[in-house]
N, C-alpha and C positions, 0 to 999 in steps of 0.2 A: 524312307524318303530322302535320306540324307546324300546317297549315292548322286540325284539327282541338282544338289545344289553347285556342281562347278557349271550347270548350264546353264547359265540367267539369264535368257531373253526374258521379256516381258511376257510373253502369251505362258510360257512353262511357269515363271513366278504367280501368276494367274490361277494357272490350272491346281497346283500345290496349294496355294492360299482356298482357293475351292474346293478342294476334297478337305482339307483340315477344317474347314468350316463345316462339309457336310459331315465328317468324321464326329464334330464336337455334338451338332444337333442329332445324330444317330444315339449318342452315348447318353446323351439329356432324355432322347425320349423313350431308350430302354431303363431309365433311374424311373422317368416317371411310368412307366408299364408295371414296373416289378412291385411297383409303391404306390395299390392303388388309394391311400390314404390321402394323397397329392391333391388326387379330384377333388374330395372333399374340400379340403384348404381351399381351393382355387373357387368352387363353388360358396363358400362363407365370404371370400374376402369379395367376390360379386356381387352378394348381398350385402354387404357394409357398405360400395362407396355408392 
């Protein structure tokens, strides 16, 4: 990505901050696919509050 930072109009800063955002949530929910222990958790702490 870095190739692309002498460009900075706004729509490119944009587009960058958007895929690194969809890049983060991709990586989040192959942790939680590979760990289906996750569900669990998430499903107790539903019943707690």
């Amino acid at each position: 990505m870095s190739e692309f930072e002498f460009l900075t109009p706004p729509l490119i800063k944009e587009i960058l901050e958007q895929q690194r955002i969809m890049l983060e949530i991709h990586q989040a929910l192959m942790e939680v696919l590979s760990k289906p222990v996750v569900i669990c958790r998430e499903e107790k702490e539903a019943k707690n509050d």
